[in-house]
N, C-alpha and C positions, 0 to 999 in steps of 0.2 A: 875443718878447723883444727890445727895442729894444738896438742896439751889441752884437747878439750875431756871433757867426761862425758858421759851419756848417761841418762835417765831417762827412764819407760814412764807414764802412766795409761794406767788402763782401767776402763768401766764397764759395767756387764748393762746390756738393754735386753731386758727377755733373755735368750738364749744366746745373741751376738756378745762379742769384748769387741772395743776398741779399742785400741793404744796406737802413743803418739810417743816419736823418739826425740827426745831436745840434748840437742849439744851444750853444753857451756865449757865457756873459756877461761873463764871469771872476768870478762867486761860482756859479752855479750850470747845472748840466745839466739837457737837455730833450728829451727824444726825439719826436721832431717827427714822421718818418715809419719806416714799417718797409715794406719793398715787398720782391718775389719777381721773377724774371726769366718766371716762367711764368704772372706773374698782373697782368702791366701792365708791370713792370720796364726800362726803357729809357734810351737818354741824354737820348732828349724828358724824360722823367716828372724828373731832376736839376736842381734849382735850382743855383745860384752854393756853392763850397765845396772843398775840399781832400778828395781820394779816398784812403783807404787800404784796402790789399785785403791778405787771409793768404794766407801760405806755408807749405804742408806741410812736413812735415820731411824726407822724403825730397829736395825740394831743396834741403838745407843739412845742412853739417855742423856738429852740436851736441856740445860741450862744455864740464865745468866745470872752471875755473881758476881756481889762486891766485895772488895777486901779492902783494908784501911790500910793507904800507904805507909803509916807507921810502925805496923803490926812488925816483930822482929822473926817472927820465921820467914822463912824464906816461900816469895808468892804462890810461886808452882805449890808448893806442900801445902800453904794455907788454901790454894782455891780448891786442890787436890781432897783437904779435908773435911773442908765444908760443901764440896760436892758429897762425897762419904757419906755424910750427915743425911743425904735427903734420897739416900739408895735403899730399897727393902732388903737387897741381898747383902753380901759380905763383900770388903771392898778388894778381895783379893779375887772376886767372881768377874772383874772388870779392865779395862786398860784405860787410863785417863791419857786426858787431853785438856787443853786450854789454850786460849788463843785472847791477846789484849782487844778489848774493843775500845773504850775511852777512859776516862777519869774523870768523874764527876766529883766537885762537892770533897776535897780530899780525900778521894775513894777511886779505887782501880775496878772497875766493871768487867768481866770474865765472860766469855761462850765457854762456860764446862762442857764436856763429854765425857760420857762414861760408856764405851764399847761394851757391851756384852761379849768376853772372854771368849766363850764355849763357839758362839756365831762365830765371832772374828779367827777362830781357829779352824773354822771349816771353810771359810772363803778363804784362808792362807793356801789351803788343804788342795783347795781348786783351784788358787793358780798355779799353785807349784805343778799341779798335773796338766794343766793345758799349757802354762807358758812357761815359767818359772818359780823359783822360792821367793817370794816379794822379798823389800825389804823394807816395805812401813804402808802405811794405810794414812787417807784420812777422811774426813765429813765429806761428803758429795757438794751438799752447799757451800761448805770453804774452799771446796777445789774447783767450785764454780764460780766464785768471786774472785779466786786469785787467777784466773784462766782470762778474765773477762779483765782487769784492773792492768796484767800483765800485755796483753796478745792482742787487743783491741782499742781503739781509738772510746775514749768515753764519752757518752750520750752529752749534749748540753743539760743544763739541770743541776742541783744539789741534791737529787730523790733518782735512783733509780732502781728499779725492781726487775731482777732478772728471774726465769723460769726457764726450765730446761725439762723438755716432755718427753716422756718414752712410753714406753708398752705398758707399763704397771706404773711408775709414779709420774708426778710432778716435782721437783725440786725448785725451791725457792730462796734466793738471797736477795737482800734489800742492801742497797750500797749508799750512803749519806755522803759525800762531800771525799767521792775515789776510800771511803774506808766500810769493810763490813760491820753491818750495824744489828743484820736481826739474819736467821736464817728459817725455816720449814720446808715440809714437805705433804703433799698429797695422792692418796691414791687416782693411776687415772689410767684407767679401763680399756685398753686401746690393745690389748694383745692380739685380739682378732679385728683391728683395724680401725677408723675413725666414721663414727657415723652422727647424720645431725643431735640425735638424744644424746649421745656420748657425749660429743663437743661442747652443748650446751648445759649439761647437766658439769663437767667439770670448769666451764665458764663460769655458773653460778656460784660453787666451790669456792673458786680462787679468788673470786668477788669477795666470801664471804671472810677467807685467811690472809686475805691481803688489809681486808678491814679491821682485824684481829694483831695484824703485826703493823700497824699503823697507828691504832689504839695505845701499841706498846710503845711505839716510839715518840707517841704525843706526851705520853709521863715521863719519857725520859731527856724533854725537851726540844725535840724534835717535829715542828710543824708545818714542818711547808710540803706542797703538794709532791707527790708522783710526777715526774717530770718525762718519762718515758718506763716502755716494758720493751726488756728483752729477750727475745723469744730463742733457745737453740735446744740442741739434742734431735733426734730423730724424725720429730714429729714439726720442729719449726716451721719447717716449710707447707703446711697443710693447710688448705683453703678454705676445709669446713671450721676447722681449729679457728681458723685467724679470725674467721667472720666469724664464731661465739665469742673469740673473746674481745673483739671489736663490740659486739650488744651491750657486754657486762663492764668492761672496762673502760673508766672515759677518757684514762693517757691515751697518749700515742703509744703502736705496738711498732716493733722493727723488730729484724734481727741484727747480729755482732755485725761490727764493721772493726773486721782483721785491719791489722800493721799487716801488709805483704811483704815488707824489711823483715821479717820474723822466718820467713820458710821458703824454704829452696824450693826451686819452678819443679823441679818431679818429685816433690814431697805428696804433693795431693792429687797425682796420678793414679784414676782407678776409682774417687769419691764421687765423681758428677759434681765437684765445684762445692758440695756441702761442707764448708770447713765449720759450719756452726756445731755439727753431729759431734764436732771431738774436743767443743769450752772446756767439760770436766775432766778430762784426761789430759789437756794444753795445764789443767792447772795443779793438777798431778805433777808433772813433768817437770815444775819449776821446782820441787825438791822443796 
């Protein structure tokens, strides 16, 4: 693609990174390469381009927030400060974020984050040593939804709940009508591999945080059912996985179903066909 830019994103699973290289042109995306740190993945193997890498949620504090759209400081500061408000530390211990989710009731509803500084300065610290100096960061769950809203055909449904499993957690976003509406995450035990008590034991789990972010989005007038889960990251594809969370869960489970208009035929040369392993870094990459 001539006068295009290139953007990296990349996600750590256990001990791997992924990243995935998207061209843009400014009409259109290209997914140009998908690479692994265990299967070539290097600072050699990086062309010229802007690095962005996710953050679990265990380093950051997440919340959602209203603000009145008449309020005259400016949103960002106001959601900024009333995040502040509900932090133990000091607010220069943090990096904020915020991101729109709706408007209810003449009120702006916020996903605050508040990155823990010190952390996000040490994961800066390791990419800049394996791949590069990044140049921004964000929520694992937002780069999950916007991986999935972007790069994939959407589930039939107005309810869908994505997860995305690896070694150590679960990540979770809840998508209402193509827009992010809630996100979470859970720990899930898989570093030395998937066995039936594992499977079943974070099947119960998700049962129970999916009822929990469901709960939340019934008060926020949001009622209609789960219409589909989908399943990527590492672990998608695992048959003990699918069958627990087939017992616990009564949607239908699937994984992404890519746009193939999106990535060049030897982009995903080398993955075995898994393009679902690289949603949060596809949603990285859209910058």
């Amino acid at each position: 693609m001539k006068n295009a830019w290139e953007t990296y994103g990349a996600t750590r699973y256990g001990d791997r990174i992924l990243a995935v290289r998207v061209e843009n042109d400014g009409a259109r995306l290209m997914v140009t390469s998908l690479q692994s740190s265990d299967t070539g993945l290097t600072r050699d193997t990086l062309d010229s381009g802007r690095l962005f890498f996710a953050v679990d949620e265990r380093l950051a504090v997440v919340k959602k927030i209203r603000v009145r759209k008449t309020s005259l400081l400016e949103t960002a500061d106001l959601v900024r400060f009333e995040m502040s408000q509900m932090l133990l530390d000091r607010p220069d211990a943090f990096y904020f974020d915020s991101l729109p989710l709706d408007e209810p009731d003449g009120c702006r509803r916020f996903l605050a984050i508040a990155y823990h500084r010190r952390r996000i300065d040490a994961c800066i610290e390791e990419y800049t040593q394996r791949l590069r100096k990044p140049s921004g960061f964000k929520l694992d769950a937002v780069a999950l939804a916007t991986g999935y809203l972007t790069f994939c055909r959407v589930a039939p449904g107005d309810l869908q709940v994505l997860i995305d499993i690896g070694p150590e957690n679960a990540t979770i976003a809840l998508i209402h009508n193509r827009r992010l509406r809630s996100v979470g995450r859970l720990d899930a035990p898989f570093s030395s591999g998937v066995t039936i008590p594992l499977a079943n034991r974070l099947g119960a789990e998700l049962k129970m945080k999916l009822g929990y972010l469901l709960a939340e989005l019934f008060d926020e007038g949001i009622t209609v059912p789960v219409a589909r889960v989908i399943l990527s990251g590492p672990y998608a594809g695992d048959d003990l996985l699918a069958a627990a969370l087939a017992e616990h869960i009564t949607a239908e489970v699937s994984r992404p179903d890519f746009h193939a208009g999106y990535f060049q035929p030897e982009a995903a040369e080398g993955i075995d066909g898994r393009l679902e392993q690289f949603l949060i870094p596809l949603g990285l990459a859209v910058g």
